[in-house]
ROKOL-384989 format. One record per residue: x negated, y, z of N, C-alpha, C, CB in turn. Coordinates in steps of 0.05 Angstrom, whole numbers. Glycine has a CB too. Layout:
// ROKOL-384989
[node [X, Y, Z], [X, Y, Z], [X, Y, Z], [X, Y, Z]]
...
//
This chain:
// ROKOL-384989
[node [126, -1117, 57], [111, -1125, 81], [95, -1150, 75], [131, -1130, 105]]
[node [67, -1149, 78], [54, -1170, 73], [61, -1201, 104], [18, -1155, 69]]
[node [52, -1220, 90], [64, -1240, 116], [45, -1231, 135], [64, -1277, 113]]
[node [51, -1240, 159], [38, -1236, 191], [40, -1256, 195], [48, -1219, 214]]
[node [11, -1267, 214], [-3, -1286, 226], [-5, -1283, 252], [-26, -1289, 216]]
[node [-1, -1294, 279], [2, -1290, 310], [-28, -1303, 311], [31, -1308, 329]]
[node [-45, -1281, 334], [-60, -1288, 345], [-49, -1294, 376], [-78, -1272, 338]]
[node [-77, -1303, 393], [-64, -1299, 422], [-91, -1292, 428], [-46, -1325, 440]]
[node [-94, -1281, 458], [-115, -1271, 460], [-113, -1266, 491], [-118, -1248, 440]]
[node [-124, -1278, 511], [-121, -1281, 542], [-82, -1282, 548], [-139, -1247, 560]]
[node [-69, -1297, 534], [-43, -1297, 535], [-29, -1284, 521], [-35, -1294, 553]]
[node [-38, -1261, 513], [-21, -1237, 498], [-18, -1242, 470], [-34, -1208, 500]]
[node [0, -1241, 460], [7, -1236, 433], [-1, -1220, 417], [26, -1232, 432]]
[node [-29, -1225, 402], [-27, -1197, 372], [-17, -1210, 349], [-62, -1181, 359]]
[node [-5, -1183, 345], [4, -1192, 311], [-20, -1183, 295], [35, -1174, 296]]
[node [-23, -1199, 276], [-44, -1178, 254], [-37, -1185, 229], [-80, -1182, 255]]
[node [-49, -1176, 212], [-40, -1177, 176], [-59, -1195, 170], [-44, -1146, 154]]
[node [-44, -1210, 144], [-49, -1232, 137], [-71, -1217, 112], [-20, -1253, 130]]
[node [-85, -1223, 103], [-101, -1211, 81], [-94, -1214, 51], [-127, -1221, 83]]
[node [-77, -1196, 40], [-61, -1188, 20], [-86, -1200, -10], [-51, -1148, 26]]
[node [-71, -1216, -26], [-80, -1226, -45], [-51, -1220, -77], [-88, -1261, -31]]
[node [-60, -1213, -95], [-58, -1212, -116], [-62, -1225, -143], [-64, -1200, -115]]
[node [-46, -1235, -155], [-51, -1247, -183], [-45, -1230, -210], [-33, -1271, -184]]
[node [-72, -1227, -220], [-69, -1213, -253], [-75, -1216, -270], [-74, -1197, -261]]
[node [-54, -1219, -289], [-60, -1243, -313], [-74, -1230, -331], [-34, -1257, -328]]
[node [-87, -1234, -352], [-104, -1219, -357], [-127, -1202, -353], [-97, -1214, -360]]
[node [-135, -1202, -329], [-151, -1198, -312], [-176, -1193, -318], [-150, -1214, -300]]
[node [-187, -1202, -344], [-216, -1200, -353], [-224, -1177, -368], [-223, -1222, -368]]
[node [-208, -1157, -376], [-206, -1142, -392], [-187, -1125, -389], [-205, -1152, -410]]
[node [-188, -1093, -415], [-172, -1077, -413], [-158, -1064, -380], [-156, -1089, -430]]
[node [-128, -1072, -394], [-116, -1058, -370], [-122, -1073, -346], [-86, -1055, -373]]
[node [-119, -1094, -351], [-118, -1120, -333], [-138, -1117, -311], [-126, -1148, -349]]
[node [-165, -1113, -329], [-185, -1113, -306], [-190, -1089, -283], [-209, -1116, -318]]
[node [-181, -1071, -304], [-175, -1038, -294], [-160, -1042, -261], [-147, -1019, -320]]
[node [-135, -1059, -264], [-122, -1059, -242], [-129, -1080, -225], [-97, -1058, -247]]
[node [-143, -1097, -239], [-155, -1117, -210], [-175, -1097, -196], [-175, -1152, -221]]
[node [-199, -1081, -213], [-210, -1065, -197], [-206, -1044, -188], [-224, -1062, -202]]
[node [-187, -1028, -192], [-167, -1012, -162], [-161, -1022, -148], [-143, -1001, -162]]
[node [-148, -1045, -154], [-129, -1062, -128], [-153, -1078, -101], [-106, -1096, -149]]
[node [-178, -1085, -114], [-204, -1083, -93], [-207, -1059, -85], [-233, -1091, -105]]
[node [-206, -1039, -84], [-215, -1011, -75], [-195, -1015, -58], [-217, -983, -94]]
[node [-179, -1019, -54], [-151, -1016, -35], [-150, -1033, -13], [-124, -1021, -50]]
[node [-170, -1057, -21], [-177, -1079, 2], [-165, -1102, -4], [-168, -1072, 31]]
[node [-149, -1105, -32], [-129, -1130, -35], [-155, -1148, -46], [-97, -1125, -60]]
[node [-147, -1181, -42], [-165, -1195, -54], [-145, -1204, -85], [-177, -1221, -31]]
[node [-166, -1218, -98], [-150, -1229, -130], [-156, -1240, -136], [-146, -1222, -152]]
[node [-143, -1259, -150], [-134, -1278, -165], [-128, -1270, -206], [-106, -1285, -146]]
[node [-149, -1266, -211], [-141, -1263, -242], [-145, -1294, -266], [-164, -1235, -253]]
[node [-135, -1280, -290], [-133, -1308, -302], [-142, -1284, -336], [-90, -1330, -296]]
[node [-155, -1301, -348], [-164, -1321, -375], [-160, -1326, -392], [-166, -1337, -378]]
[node [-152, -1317, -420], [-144, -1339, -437], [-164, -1350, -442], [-130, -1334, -458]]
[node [-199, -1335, -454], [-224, -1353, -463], [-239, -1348, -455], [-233, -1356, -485]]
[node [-246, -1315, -448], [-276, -1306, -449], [-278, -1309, -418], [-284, -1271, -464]]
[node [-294, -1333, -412], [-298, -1341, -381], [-320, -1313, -372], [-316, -1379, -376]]
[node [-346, -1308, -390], [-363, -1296, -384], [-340, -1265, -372], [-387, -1297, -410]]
[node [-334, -1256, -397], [-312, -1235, -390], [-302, -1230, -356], [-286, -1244, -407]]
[node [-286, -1258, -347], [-281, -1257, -323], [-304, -1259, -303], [-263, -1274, -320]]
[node [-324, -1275, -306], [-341, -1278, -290], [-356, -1252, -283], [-354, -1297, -299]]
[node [-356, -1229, -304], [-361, -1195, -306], [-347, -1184, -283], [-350, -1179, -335]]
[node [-308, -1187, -286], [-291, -1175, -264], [-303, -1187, -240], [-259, -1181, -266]]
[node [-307, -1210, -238], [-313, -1233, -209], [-326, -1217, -196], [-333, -1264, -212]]
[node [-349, -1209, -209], [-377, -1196, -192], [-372, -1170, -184], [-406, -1194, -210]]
[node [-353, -1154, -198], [-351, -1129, -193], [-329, -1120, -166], [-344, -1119, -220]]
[node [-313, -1139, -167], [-292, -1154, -149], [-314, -1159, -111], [-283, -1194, -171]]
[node [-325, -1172, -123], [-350, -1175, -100], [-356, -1157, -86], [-374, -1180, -109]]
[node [-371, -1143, -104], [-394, -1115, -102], [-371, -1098, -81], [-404, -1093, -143]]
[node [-354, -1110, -94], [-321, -1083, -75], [-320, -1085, -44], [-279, -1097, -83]]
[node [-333, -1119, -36], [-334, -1125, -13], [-306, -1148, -7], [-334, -1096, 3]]
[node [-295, -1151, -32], [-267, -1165, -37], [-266, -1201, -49], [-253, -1145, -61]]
[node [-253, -1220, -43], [-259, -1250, -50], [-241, -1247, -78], [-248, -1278, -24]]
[node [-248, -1263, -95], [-239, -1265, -119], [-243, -1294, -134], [-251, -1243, -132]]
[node [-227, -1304, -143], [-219, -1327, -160], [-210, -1315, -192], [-194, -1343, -143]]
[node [-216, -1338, -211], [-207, -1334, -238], [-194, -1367, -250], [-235, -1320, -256]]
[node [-178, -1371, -257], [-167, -1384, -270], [-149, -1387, -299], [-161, -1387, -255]]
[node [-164, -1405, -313], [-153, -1402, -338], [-127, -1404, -342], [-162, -1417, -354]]
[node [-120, -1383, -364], [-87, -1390, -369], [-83, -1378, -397], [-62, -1374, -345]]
[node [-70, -1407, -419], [-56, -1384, -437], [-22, -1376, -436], [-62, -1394, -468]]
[node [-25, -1356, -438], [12, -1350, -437], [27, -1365, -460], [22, -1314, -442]]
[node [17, -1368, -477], [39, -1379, -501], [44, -1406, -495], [28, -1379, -534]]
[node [26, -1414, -484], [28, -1450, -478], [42, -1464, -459], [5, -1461, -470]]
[node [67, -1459, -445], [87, -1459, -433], [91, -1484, -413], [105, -1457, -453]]
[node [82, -1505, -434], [83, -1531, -422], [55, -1544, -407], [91, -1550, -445]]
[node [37, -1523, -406], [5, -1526, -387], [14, -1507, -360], [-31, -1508, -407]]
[node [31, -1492, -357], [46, -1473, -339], [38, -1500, -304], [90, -1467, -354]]
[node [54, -1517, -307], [54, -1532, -289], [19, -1543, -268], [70, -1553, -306]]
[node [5, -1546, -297], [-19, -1545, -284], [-34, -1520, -272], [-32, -1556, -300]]
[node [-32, -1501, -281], [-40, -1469, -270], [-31, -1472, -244], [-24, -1440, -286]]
[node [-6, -1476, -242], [3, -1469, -212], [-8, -1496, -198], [42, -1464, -209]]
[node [-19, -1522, -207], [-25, -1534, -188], [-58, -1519, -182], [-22, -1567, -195]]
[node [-71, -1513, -200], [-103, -1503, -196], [-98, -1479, -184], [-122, -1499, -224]]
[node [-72, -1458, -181], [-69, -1435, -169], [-72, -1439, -131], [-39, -1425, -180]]
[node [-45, -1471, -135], [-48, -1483, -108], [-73, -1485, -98], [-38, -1507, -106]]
[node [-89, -1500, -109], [-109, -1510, -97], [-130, -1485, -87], [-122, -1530, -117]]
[node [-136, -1460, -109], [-155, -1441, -107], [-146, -1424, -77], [-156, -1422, -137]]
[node [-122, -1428, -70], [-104, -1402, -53], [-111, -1421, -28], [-61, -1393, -62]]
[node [-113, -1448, -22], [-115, -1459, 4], [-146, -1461, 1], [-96, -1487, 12]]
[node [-162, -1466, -21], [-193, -1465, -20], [-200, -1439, -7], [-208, -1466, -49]]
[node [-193, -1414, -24], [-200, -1391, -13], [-193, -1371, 15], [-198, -1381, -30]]
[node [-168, -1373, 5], [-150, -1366, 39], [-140, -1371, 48], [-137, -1354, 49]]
[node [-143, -1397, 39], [-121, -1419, 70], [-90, -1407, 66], [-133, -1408, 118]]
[node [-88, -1400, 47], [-58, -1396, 42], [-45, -1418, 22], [-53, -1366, 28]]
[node [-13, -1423, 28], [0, -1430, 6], [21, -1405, -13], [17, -1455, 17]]
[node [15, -1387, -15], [29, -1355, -16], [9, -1340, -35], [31, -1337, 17]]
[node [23, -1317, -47], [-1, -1295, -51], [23, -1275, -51], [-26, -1297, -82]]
[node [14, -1247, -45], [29, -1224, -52], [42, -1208, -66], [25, -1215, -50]]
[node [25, -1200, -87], [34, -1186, -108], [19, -1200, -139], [25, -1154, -101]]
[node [39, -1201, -157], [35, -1212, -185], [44, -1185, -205], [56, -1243, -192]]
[node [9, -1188, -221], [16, -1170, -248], [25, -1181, -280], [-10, -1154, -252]]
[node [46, -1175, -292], [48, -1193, -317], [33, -1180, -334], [74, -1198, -329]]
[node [13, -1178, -338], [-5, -1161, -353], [-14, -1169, -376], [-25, -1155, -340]]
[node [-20, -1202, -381], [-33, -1212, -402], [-17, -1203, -428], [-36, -1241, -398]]
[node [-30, -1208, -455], [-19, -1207, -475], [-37, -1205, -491], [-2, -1191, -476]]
[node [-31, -1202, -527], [-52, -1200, -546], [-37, -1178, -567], [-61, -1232, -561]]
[node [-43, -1167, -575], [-34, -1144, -603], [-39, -1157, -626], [-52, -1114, -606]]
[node [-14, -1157, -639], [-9, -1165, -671], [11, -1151, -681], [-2, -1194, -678]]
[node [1, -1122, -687], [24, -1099, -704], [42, -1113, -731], [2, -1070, -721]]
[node [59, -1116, -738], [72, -1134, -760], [83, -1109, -765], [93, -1162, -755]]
[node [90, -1096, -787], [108, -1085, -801], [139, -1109, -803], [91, -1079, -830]]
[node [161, -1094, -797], [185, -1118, -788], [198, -1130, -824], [220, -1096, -763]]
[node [182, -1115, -846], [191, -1128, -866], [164, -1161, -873], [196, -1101, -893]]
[node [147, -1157, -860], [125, -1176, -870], [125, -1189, -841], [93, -1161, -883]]
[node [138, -1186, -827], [131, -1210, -792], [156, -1234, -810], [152, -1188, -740]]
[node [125, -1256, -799], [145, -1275, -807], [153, -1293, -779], [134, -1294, -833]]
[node [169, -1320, -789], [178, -1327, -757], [153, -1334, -742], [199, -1353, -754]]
[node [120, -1347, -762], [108, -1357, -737], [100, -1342, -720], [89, -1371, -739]]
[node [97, -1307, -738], [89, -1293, -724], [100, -1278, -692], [85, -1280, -741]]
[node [131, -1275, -704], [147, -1280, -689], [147, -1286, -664], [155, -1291, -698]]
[node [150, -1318, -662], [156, -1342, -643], [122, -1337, -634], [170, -1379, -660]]
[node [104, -1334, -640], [67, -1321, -621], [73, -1309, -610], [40, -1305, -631]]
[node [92, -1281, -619], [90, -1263, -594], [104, -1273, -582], [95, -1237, -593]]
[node [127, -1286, -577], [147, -1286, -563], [140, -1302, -541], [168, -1293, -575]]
[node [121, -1320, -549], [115, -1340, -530], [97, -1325, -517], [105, -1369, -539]]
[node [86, -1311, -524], [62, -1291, -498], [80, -1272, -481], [33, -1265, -516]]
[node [91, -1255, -499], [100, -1228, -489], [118, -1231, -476], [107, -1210, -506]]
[node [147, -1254, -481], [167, -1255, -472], [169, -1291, -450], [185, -1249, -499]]
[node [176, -1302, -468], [184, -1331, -458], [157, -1327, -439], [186, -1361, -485]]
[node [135, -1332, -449], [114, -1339, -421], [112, -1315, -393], [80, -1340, -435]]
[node [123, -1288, -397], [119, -1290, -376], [150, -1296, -367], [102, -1267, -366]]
[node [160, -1293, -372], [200, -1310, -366], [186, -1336, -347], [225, -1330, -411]]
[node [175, -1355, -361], [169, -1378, -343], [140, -1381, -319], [166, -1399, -366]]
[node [126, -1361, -336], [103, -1370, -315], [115, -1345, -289], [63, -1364, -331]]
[node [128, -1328, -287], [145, -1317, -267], [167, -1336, -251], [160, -1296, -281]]
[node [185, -1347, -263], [201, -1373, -251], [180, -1385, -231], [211, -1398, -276]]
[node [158, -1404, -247], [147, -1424, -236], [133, -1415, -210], [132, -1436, -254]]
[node [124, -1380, -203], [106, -1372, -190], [120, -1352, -171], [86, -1364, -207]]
[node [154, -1357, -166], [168, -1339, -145], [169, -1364, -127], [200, -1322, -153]]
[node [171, -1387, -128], [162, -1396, -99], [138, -1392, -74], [160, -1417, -103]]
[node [113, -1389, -95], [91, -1380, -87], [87, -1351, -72], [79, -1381, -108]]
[node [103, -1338, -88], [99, -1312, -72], [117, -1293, -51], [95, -1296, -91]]
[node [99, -1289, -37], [107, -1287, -2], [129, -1264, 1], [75, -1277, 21]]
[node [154, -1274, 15], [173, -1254, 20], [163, -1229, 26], [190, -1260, 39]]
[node [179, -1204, 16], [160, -1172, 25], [144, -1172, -1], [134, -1173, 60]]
[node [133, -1192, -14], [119, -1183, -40], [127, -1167, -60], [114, -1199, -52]]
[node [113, -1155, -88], [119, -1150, -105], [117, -1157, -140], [114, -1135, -97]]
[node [125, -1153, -157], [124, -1157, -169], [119, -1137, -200], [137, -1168, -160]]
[node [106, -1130, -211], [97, -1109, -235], [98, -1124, -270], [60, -1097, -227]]
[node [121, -1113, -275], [113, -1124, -318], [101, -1096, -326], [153, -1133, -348]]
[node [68, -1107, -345], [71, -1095, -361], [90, -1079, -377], [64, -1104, -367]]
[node [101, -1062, -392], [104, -1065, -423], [99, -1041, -437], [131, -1073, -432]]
[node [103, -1025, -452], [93, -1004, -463], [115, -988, -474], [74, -1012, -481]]
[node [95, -964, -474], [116, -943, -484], [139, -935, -506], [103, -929, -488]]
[node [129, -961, -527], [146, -956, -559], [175, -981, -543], [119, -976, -602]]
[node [173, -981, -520], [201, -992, -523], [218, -960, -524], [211, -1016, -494]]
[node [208, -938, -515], [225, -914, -526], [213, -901, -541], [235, -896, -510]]
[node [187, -893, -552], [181, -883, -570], [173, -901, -602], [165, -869, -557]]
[node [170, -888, -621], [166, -916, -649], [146, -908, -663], [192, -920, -675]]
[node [126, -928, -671], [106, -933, -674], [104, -948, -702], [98, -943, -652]]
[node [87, -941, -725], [89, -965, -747], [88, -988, -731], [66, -966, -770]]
[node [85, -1009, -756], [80, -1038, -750], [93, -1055, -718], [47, -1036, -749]]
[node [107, -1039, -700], [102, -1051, -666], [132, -1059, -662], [89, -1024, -638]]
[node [169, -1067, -691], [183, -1072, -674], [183, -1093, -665], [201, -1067, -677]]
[node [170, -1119, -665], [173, -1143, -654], [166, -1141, -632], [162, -1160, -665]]
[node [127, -1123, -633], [122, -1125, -605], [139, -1110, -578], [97, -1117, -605]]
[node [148, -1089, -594], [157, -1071, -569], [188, -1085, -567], [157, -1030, -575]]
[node [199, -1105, -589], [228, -1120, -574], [218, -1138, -551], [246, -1143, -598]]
[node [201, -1147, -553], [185, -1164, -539], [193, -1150, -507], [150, -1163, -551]]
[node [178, -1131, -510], [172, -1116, -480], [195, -1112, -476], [155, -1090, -476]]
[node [215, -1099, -497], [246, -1080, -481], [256, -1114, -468], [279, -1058, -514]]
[node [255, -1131, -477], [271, -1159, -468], [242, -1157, -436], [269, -1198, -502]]
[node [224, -1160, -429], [209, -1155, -403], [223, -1140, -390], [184, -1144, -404]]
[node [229, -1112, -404], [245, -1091, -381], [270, -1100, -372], [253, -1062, -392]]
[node [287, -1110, -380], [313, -1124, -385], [304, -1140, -358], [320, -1143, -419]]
[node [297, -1162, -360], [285, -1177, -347], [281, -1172, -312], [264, -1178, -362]]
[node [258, -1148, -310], [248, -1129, -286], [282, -1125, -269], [231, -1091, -300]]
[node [300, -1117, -288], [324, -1105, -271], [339, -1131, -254], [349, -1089, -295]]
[node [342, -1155, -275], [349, -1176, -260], [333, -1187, -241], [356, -1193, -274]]
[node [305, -1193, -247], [293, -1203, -222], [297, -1187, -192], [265, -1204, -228]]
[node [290, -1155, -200], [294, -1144, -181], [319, -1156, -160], [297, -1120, -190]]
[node [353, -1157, -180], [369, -1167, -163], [368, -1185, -144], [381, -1173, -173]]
[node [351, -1212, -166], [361, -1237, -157], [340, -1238, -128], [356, -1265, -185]]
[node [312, -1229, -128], [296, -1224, -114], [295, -1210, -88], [286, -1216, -127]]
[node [320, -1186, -91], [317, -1168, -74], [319, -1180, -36], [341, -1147, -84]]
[node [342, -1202, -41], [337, -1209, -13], [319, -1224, -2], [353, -1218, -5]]
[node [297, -1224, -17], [267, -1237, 3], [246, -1210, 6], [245, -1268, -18]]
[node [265, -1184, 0], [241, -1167, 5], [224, -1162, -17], [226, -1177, 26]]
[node [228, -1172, -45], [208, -1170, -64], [219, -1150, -87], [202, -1198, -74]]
[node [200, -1129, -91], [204, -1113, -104], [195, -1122, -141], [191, -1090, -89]]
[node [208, -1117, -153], [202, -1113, -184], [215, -1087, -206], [214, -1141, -196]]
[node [190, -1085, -211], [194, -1058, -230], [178, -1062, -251], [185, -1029, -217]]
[node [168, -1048, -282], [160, -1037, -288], [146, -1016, -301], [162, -1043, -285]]
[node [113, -1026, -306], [95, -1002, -316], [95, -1004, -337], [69, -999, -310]]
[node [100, -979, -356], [100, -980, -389], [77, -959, -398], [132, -970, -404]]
[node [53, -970, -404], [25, -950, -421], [47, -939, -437], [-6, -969, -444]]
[node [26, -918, -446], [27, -898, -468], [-1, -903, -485], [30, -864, -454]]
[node [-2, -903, -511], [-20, -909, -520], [-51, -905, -501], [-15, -896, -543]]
[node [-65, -921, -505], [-87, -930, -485], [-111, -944, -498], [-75, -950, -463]]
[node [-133, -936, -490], [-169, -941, -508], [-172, -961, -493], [-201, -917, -505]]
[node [-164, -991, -503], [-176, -1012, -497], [-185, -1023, -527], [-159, -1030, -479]]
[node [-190, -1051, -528], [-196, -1067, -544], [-165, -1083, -552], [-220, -1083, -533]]
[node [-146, -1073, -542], [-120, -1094, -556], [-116, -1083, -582], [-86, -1092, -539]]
[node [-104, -1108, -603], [-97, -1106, -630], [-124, -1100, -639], [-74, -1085, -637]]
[node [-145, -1111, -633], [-167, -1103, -649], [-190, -1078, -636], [-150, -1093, -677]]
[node [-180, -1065, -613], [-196, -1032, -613], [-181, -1019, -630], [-229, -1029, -625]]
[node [-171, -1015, -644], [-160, -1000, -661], [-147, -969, -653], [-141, -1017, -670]]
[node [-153, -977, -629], [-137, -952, -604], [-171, -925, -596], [-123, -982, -557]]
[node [-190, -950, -606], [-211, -939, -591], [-228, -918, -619], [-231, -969, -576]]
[node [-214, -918, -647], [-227, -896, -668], [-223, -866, -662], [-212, -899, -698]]
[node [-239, -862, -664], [-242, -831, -651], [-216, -812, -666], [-277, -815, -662]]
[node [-209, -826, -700], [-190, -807, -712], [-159, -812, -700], [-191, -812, -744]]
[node [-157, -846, -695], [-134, -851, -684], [-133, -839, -658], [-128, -878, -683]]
[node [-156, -834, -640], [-145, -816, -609], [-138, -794, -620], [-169, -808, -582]]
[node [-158, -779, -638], [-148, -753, -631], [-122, -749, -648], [-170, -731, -636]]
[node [-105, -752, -670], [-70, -757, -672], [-65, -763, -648], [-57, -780, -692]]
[node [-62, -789, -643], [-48, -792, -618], [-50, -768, -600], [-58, -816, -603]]
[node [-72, -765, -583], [-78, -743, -568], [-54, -720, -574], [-107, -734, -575]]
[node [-56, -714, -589], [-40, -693, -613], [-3, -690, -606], [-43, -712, -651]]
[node [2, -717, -593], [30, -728, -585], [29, -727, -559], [38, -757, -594]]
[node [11, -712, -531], [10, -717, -520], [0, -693, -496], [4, -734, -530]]
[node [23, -692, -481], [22, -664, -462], [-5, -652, -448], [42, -668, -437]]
[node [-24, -681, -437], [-51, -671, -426], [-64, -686, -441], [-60, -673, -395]]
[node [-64, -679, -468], [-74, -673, -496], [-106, -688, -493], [-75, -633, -504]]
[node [-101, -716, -494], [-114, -741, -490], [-101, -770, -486], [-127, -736, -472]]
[node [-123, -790, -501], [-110, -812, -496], [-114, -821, -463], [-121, -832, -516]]
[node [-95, -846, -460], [-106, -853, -438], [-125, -878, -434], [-87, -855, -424]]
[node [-133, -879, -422], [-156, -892, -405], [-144, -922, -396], [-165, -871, -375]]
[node [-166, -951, -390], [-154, -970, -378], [-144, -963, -344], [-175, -994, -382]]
[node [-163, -938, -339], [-162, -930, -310], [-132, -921, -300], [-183, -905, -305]]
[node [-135, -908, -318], [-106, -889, -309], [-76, -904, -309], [-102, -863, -333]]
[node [-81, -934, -319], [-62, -952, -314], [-71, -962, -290], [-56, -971, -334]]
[node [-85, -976, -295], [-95, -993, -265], [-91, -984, -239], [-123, -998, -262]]
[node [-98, -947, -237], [-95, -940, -218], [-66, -928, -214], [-116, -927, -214]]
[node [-45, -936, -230], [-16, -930, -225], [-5, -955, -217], [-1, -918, -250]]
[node [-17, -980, -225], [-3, -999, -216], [-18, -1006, -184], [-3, -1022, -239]]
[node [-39, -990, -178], [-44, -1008, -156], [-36, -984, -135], [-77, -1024, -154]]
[node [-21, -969, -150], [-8, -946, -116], [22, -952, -120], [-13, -898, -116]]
[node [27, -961, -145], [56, -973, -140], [62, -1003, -121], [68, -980, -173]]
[node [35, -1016, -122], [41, -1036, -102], [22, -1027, -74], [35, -1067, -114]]
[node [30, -1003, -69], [23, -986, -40], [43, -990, -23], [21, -953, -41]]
[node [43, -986, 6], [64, -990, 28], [86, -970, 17], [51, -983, 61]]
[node [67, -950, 11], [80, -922, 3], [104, -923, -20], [57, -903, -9]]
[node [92, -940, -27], [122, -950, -53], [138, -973, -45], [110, -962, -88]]
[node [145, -981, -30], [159, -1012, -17], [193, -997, -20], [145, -1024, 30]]
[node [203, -980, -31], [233, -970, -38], [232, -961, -67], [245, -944, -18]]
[node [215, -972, -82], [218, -977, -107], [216, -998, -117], [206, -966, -119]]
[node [245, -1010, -127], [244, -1032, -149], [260, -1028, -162], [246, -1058, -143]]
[node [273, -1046, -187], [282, -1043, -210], [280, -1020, -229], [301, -1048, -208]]
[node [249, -1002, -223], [254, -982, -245], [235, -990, -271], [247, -950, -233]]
[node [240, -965, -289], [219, -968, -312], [201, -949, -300], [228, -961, -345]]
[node [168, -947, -307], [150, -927, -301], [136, -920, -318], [137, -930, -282]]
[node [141, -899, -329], [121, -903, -355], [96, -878, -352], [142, -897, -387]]
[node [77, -892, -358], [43, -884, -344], [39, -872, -378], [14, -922, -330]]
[node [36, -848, -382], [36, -842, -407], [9, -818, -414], [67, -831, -414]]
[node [20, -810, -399], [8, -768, -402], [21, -752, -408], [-12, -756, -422]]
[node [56, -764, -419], [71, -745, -427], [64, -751, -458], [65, -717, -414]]
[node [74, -776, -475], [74, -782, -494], [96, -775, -514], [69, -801, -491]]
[node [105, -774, -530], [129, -761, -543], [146, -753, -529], [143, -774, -559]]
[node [145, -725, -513], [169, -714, -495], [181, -694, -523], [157, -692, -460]]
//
């Protein structure tokens, strides 16, 4: 349930809805942007974040617009743990600039970067990079950002499919994510009595630009494809638009699951 705001109106009481706002990290790109722009089609406003390419976001901004929807971008890197504190003060500030809120609704953990390691050549720095993106940062920039968000809200982790299926080069990254899923079940708990749902969405291989594009060679779709029941890769769309009907009214008795947005990838 999004919060409610009392009007009055010749004495009478209306209730009305407060105007549902969203934060998605990653936001400028790939999946990220995919689901900030579903989640405008739906009427939600957003809040996305940055690690560099400002122009990048300033691309989602406008398109965000065009939707008829208010939108903010703010920089953030996930690995950097100890700048966390300032995000949420510039988060503060953007949420009472723009909607006179101290709250927002729903948060996506979406950000991240691809670095395939084969697990005999990952070494620790490589390691301790992902960990600080994939894992520890969103661990903390989640902590720091459940005060913020409004009882009845929800909550969505990324992570991807090779936490059950296996992939060269990906066990660090996909330990990474199975410790996210891990994660989803407890928040859900600890969460559940303010009404806030957490679950999540796990891609199946997907044509963005992470790890390079490397997803986007015509020889690597069509193998993949090959692994795959409606015998195609997927799209940034076809995530975006799963995460933004999972945070539908229609889904408010789903939390703590895994969901995995695939096509039917190694069944």
């Amino acid at each position: 349930m999004s919060p409610l705001k009392k009007l009055y109106f010749y004495g009478a009481e209306i209730v009305t809805e407060q105007q549902r706002v969203a934060l998605v990290t990653g936001g400028s790109r790939g999946i990220g942007r995919a689901t900030s722009l579903k989640l405008a089609e739906t009427g939600i406003d957003l809040i996305i974040t940055y690690r560099s390419d400002h122009s990048a976001a300033t691309s989602v901004l406008e398109e965000i617009h065009k939707a008829g929807r208010s939108a903010i971008a703010l920089q953030l890197d996930l690995g950097e743990v100890a700048k966390m504190g300032q995000f949420v003060g510039e988060l503060r500030e953007g949420l009472f600039a723009t909607w006179r809120r101290d709250t927002f609704d729903f948060l996506v953990n979406n950000g991240g970067s691809g670095a395939g390691s084969p697990f005999a050549q990952t070494t620790e720095d490589t390691f301790d990079a992902m960990m600080n993106v994939h894992f520890k940062g969103v661990f903390f920039l989640t902590q720091k950002l459940v005060p913020l968000l409004a009882d009845g809200g929800s909550i969505v982790n990324v992570s991807t499919g090779l936490t059950r299926f296996v992939a060269p080069a990906s066990a660090a990254y996909a330990s990474m994510k199975g410790a996210v899923e891990v994660l989803t079940r407890h928040l859900a708990a600890e969460l559940g009595d303010r009404g806030i749902t957490v679950n999540t969405v796990a891609p199946g291989p997907t044509a963005t630009d992470f790890g390079g594009g490397m997803l986007r060679h015509p020889e690597v779709q069509q193998r993949l494809a090959a692994h795959n029941v409606l015998g195609r890769m997927g799209e940034s769309d076809d995530i975006g638009g799963a995460i933004a009907a999972l945070l539908s009214e229609g889904n408010r008795w789903v939390t703590a699951q895994r969901i995995e947005v695939s096509g039917g990838s190694h069944i």
